[in-house]
N, C-alpha and C positions, 0 to 999 in steps of 0.2 A: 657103688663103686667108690673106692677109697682116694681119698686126694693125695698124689707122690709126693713126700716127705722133700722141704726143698733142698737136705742134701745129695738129696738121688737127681735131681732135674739137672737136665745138660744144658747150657746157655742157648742162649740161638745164635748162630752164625753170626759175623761180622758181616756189614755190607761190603761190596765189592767195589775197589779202589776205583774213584774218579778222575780221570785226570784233569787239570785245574786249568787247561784248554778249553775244554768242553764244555763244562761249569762256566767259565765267564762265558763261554759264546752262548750261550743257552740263555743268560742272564741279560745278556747284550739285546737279542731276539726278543726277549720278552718289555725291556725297555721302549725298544725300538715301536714298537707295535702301541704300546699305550701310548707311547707320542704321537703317533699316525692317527690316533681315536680320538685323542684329545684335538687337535688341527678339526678334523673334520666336525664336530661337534662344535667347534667356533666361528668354523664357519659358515655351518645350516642355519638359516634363518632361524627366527621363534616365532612359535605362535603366538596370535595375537589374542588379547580378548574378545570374543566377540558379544557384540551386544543385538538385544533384539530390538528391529527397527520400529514404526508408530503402528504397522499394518498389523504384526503378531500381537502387539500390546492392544491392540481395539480386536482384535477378534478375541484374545482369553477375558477382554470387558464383558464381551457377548457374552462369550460362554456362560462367564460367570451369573449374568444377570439372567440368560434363561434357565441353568440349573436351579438359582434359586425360586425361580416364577415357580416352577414343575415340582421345586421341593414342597414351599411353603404356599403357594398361591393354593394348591391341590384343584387346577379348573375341574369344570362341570366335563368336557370334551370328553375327559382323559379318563373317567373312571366308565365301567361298564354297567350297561345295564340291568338293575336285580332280575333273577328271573320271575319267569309267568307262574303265579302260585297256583297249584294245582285243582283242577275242579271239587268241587264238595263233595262229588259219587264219588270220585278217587280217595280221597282224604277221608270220610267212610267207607271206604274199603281196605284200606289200610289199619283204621280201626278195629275194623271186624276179623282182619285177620293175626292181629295182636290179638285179641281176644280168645279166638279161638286156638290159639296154638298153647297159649294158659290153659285154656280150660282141658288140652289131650293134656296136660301134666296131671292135672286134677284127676280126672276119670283113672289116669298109668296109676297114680296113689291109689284109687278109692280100689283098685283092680287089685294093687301089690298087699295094702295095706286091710282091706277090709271095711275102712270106713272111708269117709271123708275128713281132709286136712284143719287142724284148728286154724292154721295162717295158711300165705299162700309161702312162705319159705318153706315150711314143713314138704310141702309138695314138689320143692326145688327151686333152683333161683328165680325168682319173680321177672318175668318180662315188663320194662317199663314199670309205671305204674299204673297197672292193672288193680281195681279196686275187688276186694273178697268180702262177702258174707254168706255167711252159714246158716240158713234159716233153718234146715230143722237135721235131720239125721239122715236124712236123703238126698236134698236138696241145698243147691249151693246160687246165688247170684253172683255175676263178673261184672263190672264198669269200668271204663277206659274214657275220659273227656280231655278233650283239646279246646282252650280257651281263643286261639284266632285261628281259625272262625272258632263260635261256639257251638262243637261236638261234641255229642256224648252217646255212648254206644254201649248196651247191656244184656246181657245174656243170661235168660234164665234157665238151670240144667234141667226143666222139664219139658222145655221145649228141643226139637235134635239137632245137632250140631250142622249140620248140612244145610238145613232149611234156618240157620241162623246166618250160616257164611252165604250161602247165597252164589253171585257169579262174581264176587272179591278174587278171586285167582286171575279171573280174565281180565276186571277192569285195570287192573294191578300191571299185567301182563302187557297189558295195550299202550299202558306207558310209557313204555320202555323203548317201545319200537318207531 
């Protein structure tokens, strides 16, 4: 849309005559009124400052002195209990079933691939640190040890996978509950 040349635009109206009655009494009203504001606002009291008295100033002492006890003191009370570490059959079992869920990757390659894996990446990403050797072209050993306590759990792939996991599902299972 084009903007109208300003010799084409038509003024805008004039405003419409006041008359100079009206005008002062309008102005008179508005005077009048901010006097009335000003009176009353001289004469409302003010507030005072208030201060706080010895009772609020010794109990934010407190406060302050026991926030820092609980910061910095850190009592014995106040932290929680470590928990119960878990029995050693659980904790080999746990191992054994790390192990074992390694070694279905192992078998899924040796199945996909034809042989067995040089590493255990080869065979997918490694769980934990699970240890891999490859003793010959058929046969693979797995190791898994945990230093507290001192466990270590191994699986040789000649012996079956079943009769190495054992009842690891249930002790496992039994935990939980």
């Amino acid at each position: 849309m084009k903007p109208i040349p300003p010799e084409r635009r038509t003024p805008p109206p004039p405003p419409p005559p006041v008359a100079r009655g009206e005008m002062a009494s309008a102005l008179a009203d508005v005077l009048e009124d901010q006097a009335t504001k000003a009176k009353r606002r001289a004469k409302a009291p003010r507030p005072t400052e208030r201060r706080a008295g010895p009772a609020i100033l010794g109990l934010l002492a407190v406060l302050a002195t026991v926030s820092a006890y609980l910061w910095f003191g850190n009592p014995a009370w106040l932290q929680p209990d470590p928990p119960e570490p878990l029995p050693l059959l659980v904790q080999d079992a746990g191992l054994r079933m790390e192990v074992y869920l390694q070694a279905l990757r192992v078998e899924e390659f040796r199945e996909r691939e034809g042989r067995l894996p040089n590493t255990l990446e080869e065979a997918g990403d490694p769980f934990s640190e699970v240890g891999y050797v490859r003793l010959d072209g058929a046969r693979y050993r797995l190791s898994l040890s945990r230093f507290e306590p001192d466990l270590t759990v191994e699986y040789d792939s000649g012996q079956p996978l079943g009769e190495f996991l054992g009842n690891a599902p249930q002790l496992i299972r039994g935990v939980g509950r």
